[in-house]
C-alpha positions in Angstrom: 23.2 -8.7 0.4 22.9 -12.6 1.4 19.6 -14.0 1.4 19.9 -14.0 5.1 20.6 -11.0 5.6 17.5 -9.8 2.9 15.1 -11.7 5.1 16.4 -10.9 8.8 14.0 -8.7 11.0 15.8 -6.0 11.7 16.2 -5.1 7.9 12.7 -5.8 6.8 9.8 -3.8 8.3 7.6 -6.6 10.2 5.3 -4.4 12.3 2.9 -0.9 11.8 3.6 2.1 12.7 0.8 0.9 15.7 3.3 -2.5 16.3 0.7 -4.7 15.0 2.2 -7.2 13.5 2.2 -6.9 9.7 1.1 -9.8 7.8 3.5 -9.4 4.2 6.4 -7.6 3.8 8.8 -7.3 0.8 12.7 -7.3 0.9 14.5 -4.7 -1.3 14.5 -6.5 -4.3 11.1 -6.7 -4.3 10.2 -3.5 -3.7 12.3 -2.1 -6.3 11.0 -4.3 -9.0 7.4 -3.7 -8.0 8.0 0.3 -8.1 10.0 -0.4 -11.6 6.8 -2.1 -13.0 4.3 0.6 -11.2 6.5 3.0 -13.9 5.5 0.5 -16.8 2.1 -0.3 -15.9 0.6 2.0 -13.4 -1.0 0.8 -10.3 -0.1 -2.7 -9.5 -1.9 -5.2 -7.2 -0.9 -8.4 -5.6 -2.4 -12.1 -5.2 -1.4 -14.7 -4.1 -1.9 -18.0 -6.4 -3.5 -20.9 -4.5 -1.4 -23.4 -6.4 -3.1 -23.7 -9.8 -1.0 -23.2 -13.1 1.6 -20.9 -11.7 2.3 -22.9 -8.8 1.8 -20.9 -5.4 3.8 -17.7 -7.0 2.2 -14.4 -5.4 0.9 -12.9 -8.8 1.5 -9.8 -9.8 -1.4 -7.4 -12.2 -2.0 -4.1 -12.9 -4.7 -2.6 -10.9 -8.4 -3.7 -12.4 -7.0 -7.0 -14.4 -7.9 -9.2 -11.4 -11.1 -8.9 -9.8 -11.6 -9.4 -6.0 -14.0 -10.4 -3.6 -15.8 -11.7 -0.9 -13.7 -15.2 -1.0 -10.2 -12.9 -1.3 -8.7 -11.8 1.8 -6.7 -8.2 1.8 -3.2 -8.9 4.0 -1.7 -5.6 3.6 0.2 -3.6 1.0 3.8 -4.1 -0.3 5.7 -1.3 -1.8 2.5 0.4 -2.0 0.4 -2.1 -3.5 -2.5 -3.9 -2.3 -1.4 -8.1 -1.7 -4.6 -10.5 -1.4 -5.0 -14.3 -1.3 -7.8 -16.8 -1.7 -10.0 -17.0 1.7 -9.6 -20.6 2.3 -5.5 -20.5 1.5 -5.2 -17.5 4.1 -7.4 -19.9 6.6 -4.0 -22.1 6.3 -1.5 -19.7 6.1 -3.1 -17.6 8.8 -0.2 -17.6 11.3 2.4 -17.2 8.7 4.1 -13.8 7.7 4.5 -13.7 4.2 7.6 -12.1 2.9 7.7 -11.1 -1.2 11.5 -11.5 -2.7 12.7 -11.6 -6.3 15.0 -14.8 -7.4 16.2 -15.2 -10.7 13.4 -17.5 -13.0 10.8 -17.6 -14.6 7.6 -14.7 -13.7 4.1 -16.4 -13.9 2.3 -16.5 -17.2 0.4 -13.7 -16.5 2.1 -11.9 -13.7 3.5 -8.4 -14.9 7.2 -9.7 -14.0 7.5 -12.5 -16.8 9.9 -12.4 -19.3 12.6 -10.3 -17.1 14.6 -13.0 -16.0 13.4 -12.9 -12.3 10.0 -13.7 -10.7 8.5 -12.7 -7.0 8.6 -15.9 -4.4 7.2 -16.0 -1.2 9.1 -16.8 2.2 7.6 -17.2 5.2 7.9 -17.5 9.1 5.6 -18.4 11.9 4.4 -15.9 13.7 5.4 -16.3 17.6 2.7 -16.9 20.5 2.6 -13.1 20.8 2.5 -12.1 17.2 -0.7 -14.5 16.4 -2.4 -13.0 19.7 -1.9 -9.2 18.6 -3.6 -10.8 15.2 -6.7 -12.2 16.3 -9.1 -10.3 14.2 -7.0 -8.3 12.4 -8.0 -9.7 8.7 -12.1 -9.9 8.2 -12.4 -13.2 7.0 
């Protein structure tokens, strides 16, 4: 599958079963190597790395290692699995949809995917006029 193709709306889930617009998505590839490391780990969990060490790679953990908060914002789930980022870097990335993918690399140092030879990466879009409207309130920040 081209990497076109992996990120093209009509092959990736972007809305609820409600048609509220959903804020992260995964392609394939990502879904299968989350539920691969769910069979290693157990629960998994998702954030979303404000640009420190790891760069801005969405992180991922097993449920528990990574505390959240009051300053972390909950966008969804992906493949099953909860996917946060920091309040003030979701105040920027607010009308964005957030799509996980898998790319050959490098996993972060302490996301669950290092050493495997492929890491998660984020792609995004804008969300249209209509999209950002149907939004408006939809993540308590």
């Amino acid at each position: 599958m081209s990497e076109t193709a992996a990120l093209d709306p009509t092959t990736v889930d972007q809305a609820g079963a409600d048609g509220t617009p959903l804020r992260v998505t995964a392609t394939p590839a990502a879904i299968a190597l989350v539920e691969e490391l769910r069979s290693e780990h157990g629960p998994v969990m998702f954030h979303q790395s404000g640009g420190c060490c790891d760069g801005s790679s969405p992180m991922c953990y097993p449920v528990g290692d990574f505390l959240t908060g009051d300053s972390d914002v909950r966008l969804g789930t992906v493949a099953g699995a909860d996917f946060w980022i920091s309040r003030p870097q979701f105040e920027v990335w607010k009308h964005t949809h957030l799509i996980l993918d898998v790319v050959p690399g490098r996993g972060g140092m302490f996301s669950l995917e290092n050493g495997r030879d492929k890491r998660f990466l984020i792609r995004s879009r804008l969300f249209t006029e209509a999209e950002n409207t149907a939004l408006a309130g939809a993540c308590k920040i």
